[in-house]
MILUMFI-963827 format. One record per residue: z, x, y of N, C-alpha, C in turn. Coordinates in steps of 0.02 Angstrom, whole numbers, padded with zeros to 5 digits, always signed. Last residue first. Example, Ala and Ser with C-alpha at 12.3 -4.5 7.8 and 13.67 -1.06 7.14 Angstrom:
REM MILUMFI-963827
+00354+00642-00112+00357+00684-00053+00394+00645+00002
+00390+00660-00284+00390+00615-00225+00390+00660-00165
***
This chain:
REM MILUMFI-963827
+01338-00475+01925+01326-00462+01976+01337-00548+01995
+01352-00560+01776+01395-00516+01811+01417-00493+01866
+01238-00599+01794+01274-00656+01753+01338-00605+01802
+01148-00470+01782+01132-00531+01830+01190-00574+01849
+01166-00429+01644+01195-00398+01710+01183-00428+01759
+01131-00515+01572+01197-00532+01577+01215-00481+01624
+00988-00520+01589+01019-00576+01590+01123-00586+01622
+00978-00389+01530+00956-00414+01584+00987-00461+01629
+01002-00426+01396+01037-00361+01439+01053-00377+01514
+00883-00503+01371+00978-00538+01362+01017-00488+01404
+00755-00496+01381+00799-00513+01435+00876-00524+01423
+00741-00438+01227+00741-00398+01290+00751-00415+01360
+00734-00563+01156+00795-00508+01137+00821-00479+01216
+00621-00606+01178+00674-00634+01196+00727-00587+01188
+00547-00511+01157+00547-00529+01219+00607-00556+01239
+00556-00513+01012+00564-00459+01043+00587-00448+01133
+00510-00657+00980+00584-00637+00972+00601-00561+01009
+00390-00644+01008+00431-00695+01031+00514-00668+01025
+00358-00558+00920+00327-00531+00986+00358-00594+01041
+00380-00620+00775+00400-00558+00817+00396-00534+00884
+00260-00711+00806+00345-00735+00797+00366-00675+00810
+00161-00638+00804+00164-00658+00848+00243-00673+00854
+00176-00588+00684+00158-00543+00739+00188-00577+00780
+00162-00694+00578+00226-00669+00600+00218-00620+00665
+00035-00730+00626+00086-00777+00642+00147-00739+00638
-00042-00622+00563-00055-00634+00643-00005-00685+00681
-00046-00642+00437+00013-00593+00474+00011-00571+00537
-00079-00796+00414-00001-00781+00414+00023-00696+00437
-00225-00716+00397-00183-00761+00462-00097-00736+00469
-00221-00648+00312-00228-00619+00379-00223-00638+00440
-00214-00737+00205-00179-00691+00216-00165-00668+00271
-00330-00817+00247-00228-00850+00234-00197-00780+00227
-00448-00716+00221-00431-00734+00296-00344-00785+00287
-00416-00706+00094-00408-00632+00125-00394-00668+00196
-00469-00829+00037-00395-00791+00027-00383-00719+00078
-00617-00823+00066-00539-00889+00088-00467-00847+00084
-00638-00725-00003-00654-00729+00107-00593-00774+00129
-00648-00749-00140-00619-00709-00108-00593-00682-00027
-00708-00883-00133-00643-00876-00134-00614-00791-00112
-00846-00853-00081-00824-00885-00042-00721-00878-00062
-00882-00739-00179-00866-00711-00118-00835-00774-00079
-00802-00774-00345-00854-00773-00302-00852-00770-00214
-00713-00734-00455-00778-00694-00464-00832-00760-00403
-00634-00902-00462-00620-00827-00474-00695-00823-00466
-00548-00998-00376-00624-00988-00392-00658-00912-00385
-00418-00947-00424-00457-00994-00370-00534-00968-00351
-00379-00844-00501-00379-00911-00513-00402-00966-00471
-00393-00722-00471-00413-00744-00528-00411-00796-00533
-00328-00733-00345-00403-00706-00332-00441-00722-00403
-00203-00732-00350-00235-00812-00339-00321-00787-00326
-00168-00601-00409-00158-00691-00447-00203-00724-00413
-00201-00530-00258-00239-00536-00325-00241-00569-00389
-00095-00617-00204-00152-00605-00164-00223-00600-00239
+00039-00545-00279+00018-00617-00271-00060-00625-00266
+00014-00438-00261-00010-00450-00313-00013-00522-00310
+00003-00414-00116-00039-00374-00170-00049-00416-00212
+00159-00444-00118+00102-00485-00083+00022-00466-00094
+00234-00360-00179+00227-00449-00216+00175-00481-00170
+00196-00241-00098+00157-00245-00172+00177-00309-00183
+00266-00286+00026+00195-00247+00028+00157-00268-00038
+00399-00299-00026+00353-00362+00035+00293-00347+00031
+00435-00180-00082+00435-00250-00106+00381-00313-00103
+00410-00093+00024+00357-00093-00023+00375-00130-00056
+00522-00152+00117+00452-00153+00144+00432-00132+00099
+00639-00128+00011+00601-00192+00034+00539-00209+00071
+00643+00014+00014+00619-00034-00060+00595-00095-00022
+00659+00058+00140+00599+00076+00116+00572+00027+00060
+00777+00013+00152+00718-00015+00188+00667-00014+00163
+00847+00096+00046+00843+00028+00040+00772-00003+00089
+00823+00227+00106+00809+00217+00042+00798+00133+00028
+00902+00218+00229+00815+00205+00242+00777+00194+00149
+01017+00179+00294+01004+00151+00227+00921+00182+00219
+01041+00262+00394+01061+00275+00336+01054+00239+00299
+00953+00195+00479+00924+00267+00434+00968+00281+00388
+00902+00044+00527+00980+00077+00495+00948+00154+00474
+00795+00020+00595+00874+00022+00632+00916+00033+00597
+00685+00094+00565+00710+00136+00622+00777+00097+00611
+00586+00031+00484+00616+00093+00460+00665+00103+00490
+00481-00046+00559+00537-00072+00514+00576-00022+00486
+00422+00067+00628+00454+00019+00657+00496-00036+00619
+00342+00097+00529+00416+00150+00545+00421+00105+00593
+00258-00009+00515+00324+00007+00429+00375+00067+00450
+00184-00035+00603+00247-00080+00593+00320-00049+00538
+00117+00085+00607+00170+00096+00669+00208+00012+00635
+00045+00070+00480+00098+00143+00505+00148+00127+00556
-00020-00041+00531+00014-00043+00461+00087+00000+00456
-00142-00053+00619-00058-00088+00646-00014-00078+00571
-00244+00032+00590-00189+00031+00668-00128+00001+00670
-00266+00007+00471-00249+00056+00492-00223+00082+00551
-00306-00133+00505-00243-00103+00425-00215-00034+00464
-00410-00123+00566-00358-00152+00597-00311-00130+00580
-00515-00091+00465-00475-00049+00526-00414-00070+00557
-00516-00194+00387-00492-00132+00335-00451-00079+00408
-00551-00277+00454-00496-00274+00458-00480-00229+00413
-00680-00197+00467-00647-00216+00525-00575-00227+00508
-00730-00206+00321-00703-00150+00356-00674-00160+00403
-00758-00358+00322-00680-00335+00300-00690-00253+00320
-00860-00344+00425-00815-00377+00421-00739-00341+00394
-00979-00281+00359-00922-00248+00405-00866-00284+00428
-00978-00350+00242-00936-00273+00225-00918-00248+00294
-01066-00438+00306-01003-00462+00278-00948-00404+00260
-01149-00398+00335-01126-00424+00382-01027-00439+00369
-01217-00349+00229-01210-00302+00253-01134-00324+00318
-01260-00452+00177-01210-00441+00142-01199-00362+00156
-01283-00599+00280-01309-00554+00255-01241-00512+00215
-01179-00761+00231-01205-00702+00287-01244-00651+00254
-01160-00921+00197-01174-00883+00200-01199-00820+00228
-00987-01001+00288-01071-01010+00273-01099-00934+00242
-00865-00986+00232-00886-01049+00243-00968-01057+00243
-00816-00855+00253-00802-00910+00200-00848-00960+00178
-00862-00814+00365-00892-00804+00325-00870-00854+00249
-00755-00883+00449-00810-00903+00456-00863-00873+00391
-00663-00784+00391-00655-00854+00391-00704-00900+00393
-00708-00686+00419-00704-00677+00371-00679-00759+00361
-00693-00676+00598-00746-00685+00553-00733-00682+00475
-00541-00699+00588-00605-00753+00609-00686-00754+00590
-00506-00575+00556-00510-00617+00504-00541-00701+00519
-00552-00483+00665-00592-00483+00568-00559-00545+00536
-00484-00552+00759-00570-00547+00791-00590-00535+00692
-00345-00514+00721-00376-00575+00730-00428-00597+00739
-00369-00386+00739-00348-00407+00670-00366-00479+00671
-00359-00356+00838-00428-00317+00808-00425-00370+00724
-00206-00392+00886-00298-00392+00914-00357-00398+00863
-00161-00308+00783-00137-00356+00783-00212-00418+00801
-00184-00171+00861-00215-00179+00769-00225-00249+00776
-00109-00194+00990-00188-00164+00980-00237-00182+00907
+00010-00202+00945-00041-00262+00967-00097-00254+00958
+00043-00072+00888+00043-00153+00813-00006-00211+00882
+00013-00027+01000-00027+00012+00948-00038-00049+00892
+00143-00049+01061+00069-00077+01071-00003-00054+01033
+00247+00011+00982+00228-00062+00971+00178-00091+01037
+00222+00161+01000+00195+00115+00911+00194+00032+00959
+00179+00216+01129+00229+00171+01127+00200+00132+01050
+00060+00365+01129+00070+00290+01159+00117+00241+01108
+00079+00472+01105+00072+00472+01172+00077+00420+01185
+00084+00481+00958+00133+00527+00989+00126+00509+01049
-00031+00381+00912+00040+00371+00883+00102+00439+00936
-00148+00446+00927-00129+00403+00973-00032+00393+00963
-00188+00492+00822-00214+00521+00864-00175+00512+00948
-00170+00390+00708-00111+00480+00711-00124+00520+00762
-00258+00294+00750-00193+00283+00771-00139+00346+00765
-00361+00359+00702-00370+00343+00771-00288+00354+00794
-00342+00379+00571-00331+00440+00595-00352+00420+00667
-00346+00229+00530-00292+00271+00517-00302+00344+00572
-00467+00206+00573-00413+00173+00604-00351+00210+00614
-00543+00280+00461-00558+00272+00540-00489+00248+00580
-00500+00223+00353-00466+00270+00377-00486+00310+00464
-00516+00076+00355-00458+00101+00325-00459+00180+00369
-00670+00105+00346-00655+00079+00397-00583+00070+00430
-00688+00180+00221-00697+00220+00298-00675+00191+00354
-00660+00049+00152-00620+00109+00149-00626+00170+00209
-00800-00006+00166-00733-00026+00204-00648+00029+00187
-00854+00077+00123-00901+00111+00170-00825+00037+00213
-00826+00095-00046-00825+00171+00026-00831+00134+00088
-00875-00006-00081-00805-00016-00052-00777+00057-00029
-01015+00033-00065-00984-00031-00038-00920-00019-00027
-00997+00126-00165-01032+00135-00117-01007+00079-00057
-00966+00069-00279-00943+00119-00251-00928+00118-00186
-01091-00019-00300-01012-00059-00286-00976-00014-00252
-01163+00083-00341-01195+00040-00284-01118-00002-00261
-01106+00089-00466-01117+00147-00428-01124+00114-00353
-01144-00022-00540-01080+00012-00520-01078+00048-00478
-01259-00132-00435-01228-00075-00521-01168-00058-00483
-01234-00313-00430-01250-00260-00392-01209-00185-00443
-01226-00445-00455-01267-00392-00489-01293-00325-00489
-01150-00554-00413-01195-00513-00376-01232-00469-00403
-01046-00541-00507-01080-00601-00480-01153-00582-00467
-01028-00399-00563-01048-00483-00611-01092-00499-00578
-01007-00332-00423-01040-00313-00487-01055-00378-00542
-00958-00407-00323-01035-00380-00317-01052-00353-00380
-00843-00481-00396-00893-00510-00366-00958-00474-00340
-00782-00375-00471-00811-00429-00526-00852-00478-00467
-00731-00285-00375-00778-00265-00426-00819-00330-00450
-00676-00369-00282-00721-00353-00281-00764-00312-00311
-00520-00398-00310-00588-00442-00322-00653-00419-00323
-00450-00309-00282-00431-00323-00329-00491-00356-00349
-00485-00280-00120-00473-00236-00172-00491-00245-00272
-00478-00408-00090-00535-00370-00080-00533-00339-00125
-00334-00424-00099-00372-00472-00114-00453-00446-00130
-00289-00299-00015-00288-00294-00082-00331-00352-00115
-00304-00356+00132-00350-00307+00106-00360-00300+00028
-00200-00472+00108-00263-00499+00129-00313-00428+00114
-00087-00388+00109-00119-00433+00055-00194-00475+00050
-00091-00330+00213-00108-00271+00171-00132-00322+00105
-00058-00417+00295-00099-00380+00311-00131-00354+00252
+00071-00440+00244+00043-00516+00240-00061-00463+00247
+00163-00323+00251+00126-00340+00201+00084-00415+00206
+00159-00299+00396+00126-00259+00334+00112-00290+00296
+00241-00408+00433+00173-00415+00466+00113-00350+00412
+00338-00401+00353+00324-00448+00327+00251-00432+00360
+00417-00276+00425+00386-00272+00368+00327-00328+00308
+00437-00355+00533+00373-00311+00556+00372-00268+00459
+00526-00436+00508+00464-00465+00529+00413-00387+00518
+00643-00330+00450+00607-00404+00399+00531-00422+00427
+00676-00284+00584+00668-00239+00505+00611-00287+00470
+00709-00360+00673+00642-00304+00680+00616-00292+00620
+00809-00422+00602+00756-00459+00601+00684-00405+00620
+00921-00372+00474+00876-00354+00547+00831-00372+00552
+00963-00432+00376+00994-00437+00418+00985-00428+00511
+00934-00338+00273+00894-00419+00284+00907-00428+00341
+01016-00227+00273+00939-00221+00296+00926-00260+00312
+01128-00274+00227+01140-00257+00316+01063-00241+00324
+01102-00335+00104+01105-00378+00163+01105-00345+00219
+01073-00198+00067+01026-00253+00065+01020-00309+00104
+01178-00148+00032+01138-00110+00066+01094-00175+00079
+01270-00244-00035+01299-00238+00018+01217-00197+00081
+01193-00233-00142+01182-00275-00143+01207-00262-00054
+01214-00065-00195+01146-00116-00165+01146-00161-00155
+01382-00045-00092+01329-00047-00168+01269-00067-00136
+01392+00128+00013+01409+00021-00006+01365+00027-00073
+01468+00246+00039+01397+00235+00032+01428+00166-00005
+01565+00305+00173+01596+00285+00098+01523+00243+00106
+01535+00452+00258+01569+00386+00250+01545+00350+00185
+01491+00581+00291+01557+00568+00264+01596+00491+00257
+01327+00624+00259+01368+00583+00269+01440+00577+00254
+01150+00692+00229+01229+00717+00234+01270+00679+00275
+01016+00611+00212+01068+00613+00253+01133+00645+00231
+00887+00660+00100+00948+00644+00110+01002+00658+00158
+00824+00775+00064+00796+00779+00126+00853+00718+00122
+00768+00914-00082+00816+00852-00047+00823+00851+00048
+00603+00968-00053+00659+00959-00041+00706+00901-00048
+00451+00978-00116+00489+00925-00118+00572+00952-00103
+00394+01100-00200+00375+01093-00120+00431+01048-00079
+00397+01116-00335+00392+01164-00305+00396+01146-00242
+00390+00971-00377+00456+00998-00402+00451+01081-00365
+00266+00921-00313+00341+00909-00291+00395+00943-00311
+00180+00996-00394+00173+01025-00334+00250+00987-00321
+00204+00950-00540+00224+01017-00524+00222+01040-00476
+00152+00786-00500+00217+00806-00518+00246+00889-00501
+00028+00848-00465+00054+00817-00410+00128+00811-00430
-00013+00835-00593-00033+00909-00539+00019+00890-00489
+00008+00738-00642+00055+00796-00674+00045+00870-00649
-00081+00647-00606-00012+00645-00592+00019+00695-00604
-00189+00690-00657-00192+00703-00597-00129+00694-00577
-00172+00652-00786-00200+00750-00762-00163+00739-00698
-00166+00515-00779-00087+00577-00795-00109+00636-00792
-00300+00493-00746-00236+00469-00694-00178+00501-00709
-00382+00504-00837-00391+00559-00785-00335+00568-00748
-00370+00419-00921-00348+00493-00942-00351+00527-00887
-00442+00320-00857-00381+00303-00861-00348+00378-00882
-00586+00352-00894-00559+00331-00829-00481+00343-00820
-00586+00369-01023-00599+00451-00996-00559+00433-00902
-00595+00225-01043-00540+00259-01066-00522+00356-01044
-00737+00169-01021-00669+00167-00988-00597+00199-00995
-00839+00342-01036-00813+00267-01050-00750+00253-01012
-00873+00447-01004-00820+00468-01034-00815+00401-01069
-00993+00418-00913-00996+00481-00978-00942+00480-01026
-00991+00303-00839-01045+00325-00881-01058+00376-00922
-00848+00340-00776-00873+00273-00823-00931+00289-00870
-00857+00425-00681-00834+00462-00760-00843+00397-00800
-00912+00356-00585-00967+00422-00635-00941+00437-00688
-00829+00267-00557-00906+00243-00591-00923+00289-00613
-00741+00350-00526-00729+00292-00566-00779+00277-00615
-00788+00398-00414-00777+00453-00477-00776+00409-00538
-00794+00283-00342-00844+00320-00371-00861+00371-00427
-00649+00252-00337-00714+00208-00359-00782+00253-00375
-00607+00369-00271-00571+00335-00331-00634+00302-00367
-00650+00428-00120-00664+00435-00195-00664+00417-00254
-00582+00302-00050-00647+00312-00044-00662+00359-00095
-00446+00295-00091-00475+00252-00093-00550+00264-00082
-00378+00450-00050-00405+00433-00123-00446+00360-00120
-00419+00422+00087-00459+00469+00058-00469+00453-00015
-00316+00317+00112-00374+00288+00125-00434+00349+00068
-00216+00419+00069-00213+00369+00033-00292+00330+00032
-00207+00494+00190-00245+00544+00125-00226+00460+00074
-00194+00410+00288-00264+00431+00295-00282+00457+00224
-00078+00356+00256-00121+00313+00257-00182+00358+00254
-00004+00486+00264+00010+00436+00230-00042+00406+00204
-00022+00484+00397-00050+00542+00393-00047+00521+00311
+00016+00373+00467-00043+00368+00461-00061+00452+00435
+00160+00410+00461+00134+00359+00390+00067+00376+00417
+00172+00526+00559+00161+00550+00491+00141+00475+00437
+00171+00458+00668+00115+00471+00648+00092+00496+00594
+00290+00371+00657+00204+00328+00649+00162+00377+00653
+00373+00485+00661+00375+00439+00584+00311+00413+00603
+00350+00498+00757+00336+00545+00755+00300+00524+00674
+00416+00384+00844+00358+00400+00848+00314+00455+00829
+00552+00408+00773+00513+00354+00775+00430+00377+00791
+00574+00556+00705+00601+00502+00760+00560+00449+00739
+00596+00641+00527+00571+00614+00608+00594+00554+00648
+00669+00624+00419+00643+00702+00445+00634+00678+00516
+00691+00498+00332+00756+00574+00361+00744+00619+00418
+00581+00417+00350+00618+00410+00404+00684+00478+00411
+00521+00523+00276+00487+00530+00332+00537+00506+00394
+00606+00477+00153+00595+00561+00165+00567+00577+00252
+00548+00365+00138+00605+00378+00145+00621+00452+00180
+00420+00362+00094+00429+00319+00158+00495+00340+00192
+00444+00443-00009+00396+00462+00030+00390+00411+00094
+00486+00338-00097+00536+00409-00059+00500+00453-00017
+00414+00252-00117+00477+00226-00092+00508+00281-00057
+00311+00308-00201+00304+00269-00125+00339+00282-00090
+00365+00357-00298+00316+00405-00250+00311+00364-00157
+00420+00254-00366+00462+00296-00343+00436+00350-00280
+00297+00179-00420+00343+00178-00346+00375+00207-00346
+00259+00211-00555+00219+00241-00491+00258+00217-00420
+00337+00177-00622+00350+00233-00634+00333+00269-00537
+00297+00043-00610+00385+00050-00593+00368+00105-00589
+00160+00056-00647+00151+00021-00596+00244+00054-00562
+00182+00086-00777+00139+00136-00744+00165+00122-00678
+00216-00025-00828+00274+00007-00838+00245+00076-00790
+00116-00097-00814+00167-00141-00770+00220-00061-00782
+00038-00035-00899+00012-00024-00838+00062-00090-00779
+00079-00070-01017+00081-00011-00994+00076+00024-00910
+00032-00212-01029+00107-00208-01034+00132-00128-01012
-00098-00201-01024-00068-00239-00978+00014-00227-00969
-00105-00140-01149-00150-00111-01086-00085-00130-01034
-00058-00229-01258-00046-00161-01237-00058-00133-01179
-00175-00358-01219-00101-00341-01215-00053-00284-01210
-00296-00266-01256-00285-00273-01187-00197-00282-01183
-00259-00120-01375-00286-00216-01361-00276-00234-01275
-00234+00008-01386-00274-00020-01434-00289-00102-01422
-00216+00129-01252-00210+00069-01285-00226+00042-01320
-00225+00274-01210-00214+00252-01285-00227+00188-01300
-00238+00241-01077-00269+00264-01084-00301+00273-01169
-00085+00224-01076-00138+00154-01043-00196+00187-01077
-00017+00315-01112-00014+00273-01154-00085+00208-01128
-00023+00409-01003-00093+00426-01056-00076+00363-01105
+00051+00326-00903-00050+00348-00885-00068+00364-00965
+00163+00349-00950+00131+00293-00966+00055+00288-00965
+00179+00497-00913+00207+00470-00976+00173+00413-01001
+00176+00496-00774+00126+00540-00822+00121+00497-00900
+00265+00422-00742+00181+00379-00728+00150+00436-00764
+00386+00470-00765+00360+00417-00799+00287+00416-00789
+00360+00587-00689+00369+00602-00749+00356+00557-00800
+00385+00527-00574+00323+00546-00572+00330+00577-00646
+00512+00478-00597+00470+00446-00585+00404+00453-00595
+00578+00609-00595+00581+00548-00626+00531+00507-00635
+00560+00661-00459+00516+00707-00507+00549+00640-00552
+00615+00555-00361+00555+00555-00358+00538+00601-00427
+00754+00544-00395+00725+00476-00395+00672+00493-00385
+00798+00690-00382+00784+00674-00443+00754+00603-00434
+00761+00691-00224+00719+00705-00259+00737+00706-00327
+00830+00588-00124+00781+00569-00137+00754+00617-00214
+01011+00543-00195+00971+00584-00181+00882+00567-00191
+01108+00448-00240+01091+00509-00304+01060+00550-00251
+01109+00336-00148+01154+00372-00166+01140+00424-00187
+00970+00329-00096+01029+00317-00054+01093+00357-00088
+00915+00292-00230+00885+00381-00195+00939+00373-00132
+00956+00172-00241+00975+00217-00277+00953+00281-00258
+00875+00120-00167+00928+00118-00159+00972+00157-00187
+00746+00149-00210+00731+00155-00157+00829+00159-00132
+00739+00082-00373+00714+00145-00337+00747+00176-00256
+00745-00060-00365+00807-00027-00383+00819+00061-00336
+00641-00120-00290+00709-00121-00268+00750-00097-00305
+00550-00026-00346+00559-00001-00287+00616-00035-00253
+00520-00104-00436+00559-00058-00468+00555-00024-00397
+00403-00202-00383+00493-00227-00404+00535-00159-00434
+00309-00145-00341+00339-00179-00301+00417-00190-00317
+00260-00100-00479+00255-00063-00421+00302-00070-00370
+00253-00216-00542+00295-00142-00569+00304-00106-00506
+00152-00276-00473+00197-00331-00480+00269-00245-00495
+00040-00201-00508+00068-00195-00420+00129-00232-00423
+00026-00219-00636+00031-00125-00604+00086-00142-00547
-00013-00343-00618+00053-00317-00653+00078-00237-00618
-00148-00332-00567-00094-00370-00527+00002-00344-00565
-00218-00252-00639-00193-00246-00579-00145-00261-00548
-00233-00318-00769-00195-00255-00779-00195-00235-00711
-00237-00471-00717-00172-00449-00729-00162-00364-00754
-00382-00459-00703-00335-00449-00645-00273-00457-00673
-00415-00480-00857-00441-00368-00815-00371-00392-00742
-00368-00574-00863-00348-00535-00914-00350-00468-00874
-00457-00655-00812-00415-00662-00782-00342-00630-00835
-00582-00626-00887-00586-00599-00810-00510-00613-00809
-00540-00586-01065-00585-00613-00979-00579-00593-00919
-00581-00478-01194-00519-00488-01149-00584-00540-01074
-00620-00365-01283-00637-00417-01268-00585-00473-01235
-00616-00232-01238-00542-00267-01298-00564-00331-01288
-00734-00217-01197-00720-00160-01272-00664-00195-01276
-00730-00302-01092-00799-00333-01126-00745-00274-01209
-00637-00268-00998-00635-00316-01032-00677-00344-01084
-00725-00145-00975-00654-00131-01004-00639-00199-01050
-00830-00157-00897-00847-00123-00964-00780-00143-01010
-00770-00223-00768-00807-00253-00853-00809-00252-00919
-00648-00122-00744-00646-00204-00775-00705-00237-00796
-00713+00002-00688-00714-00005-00765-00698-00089-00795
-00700-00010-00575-00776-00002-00594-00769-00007-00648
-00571+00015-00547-00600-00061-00508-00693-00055-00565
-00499+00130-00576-00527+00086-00605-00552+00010-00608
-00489+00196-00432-00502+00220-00488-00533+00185-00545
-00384+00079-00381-00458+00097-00374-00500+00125-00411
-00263+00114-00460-00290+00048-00442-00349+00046-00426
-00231+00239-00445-00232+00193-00507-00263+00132-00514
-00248+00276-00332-00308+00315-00369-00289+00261-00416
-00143+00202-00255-00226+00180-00249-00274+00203-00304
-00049+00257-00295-00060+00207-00329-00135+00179-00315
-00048+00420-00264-00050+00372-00311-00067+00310-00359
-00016+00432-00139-00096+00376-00144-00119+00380-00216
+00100+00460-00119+00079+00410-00100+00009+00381-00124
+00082+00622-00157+00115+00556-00195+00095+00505-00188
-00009+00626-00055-00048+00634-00121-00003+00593-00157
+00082+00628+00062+00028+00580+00065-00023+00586-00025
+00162+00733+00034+00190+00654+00037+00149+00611+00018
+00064+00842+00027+00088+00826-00043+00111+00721-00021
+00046+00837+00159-00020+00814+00110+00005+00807+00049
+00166+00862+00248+00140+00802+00224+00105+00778+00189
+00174+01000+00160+00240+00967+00161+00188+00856+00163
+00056+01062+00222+00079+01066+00156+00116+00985+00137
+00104+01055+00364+00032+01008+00338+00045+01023+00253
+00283+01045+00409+00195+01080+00379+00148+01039+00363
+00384+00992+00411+00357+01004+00465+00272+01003+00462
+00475+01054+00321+00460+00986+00311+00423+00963+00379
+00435+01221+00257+00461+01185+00296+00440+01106+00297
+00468+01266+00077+00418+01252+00142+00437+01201+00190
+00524+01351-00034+00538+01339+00034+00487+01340+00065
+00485+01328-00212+00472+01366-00137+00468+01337-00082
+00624+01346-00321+00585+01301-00280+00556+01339-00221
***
């Protein structure tokens, strides 16, 4: 294995390539659900279950994942893993009926969290708190990166290779990124002399912390309201709208810039200023995009007006996402394998939820997709806030009782 320090820009760009993973899977082929559903002749609410499943796999094999790298160690729970998503990528890519498809790409989806989970994990081993918010936005930025190429390459290898040259591309690319971890990827696991609990025992002392729970819940209520976008917006500017593939690209580049604008604001900021005004700051910004996206619901806007919109809260994502998820990281570290599963639990069932109800409530058109993204983006302006109640309150009790004393 070659010794590279866990310090290095090496060290994080691999974390952050694991990590964005799942975007290339998911983005990557946002341009192909026409073409795709039209060759296994399959409907619209057929193409969002080979998403929504991916993310449903994604989400739920990260509670076994994430606890289990607690005991065994982060890095056989990561080259594993990334061994599966090679494994399944070229079966998706094989498929002969959409059912196949769908059933591959839930097993793509388990393979592909292990990258998450220990790459959230690995960050809380190595760094403090404020060091952890700047490495997730380092996370977030090469994740936002695959999100702004994915779609486009998407669309170009669409028109030469077909949908299926799309999907072949995803185990090349995993199996580069597999041989860089097994060369770069240290065990990074706490050395401990006390007796490691089962998962179930790990689980309650996580639930247990309310910092932990709210400010992972404020991620994902956030991140469900972006994926809604995500998941929908091929089949609404491309079907509905009529707008080509390529041109769709283009579009969901230009709220993906807005994703990583944010992101590399906040890795800029994350070492000098206190993460939890950084989650107000996003929190802010977060409530100004989803008022308008609310309002856009409702009446029609130009459709320039409207992309900057969700870029706005594509930015917001990126200010308040990093500093909540190592702020849910911080109060047990020796469980951080477990934390980690439940904040990408909370993250991907809210994904996929988000993208279920994008097929089914008045699928393929911009007013349902605006409706759902702004309930999303509410509820994670409500737990914010419930957090920001409870934090306060917490923080006179000290106070309180040296007063009580004196």
């Amino acid at each position: 294995m070659v010794k590279v320090k866990t310090g290095t820009a090496p060290f994080s760009s691999l974390l952050g390539g694991i990590t964005a993973l799942a975007a290339l899977s998911i983005d990557m082929s946002l341009p192909t659900l026409p073409a795709m559903t039209a060759a296994l002749s399959a409907g619209h609410a057929a193409a969002q279950w080979t998403l929504s499943l991916f993310v449903l796999g994604f989400a739920g094999g990260q509670l076994f994942l994430g606890p289990l790298s607690d005991r065994v160690g982060r890095r056989p729970v990561l080259l594993c893993g990334l061994t599966g998503y090679v494994i399944t990528g070229i079966a998706c890519a094989m498929a002969p009926s959409i059912e196949v498809l769908v059933s591959m790409r839930f097993l793509q989806g388990l393979s592909a969290c292990a990258g998450a989970v220990i790459a959230r994990a690995i960050i809380r081993d190595v760094y403090d708190r404020q060091a952890a918010a700047a490495k997730q936005s380092i996370l977030t930025v090469v994740t936002t990166l695959a999100m702004l190429i994915a779609p486009i390459v998407g669309a170009w290898l669409l028109g030469i290779t077909g949908w299926r040259g799309v999907f072949a591309l995803l185990p090349t690319v995993g199996a580069m990124v597999l041989i860089l971890a097994m060369l770069i990827i240290p065990e990074t696991r706490p050395v401990t002399t006390e007796k490691r609990v089962g998962v179930l025992h790990s689980y309650l002392l996580v639930l247990r912390e309310p910092i932990m729970v709210g400010n992972a819940f404020v991620a994902a209520f956030i991140f469900g309201g972006l994926f809604v976008f995500i998941a929908d917006s091929s089949t609404v500017f491309i079907r509905t709208l009529g707008i080509s593939p390529q041109g769709f690209s283009w579009m969901f580049a230009i709220v993906a810039l807005g994703q990583l604008a944010g992101s590399l604001l906040n890795r800029s900021l994350a070492l000098r200023i206190n993460p939890v005004r950084l989650v107000r700051v996003g929190g802010g910004i977060t409530v100004v995009a989803t008022v308008m996206i609310g309002l856009f619901a409702l009446w029609e806007v130009n459709l320039y007006a409207l992309l900057l919109a969700i870029a706005l809260y594509a930015f917001a994502l990126g200010m308040t996402n990093p500093n909540a998820i190592a702020a849910a990281m911080v109060p047990l570290p020796q469980y951080a394998g477990a934390a980690s599963a439940v904040i990408g639990f909370l993250y991907f069932t809210m994904a996929s939820f988000g993208a279920s109800l994008s097929g089914y409530l008045l699928p393929g058109t911009v007013k349902g997709m605006l409706g759902i993204m702004a309930g999303f983006g509410t509820a994670g302006i409500i737990v914010l806030g419930l957090l920001e109640v409870y934090q306060a309150r917490r923080a006179k009790v000290p106070v309180c009782a040296s007063e009580a004393q004196n």
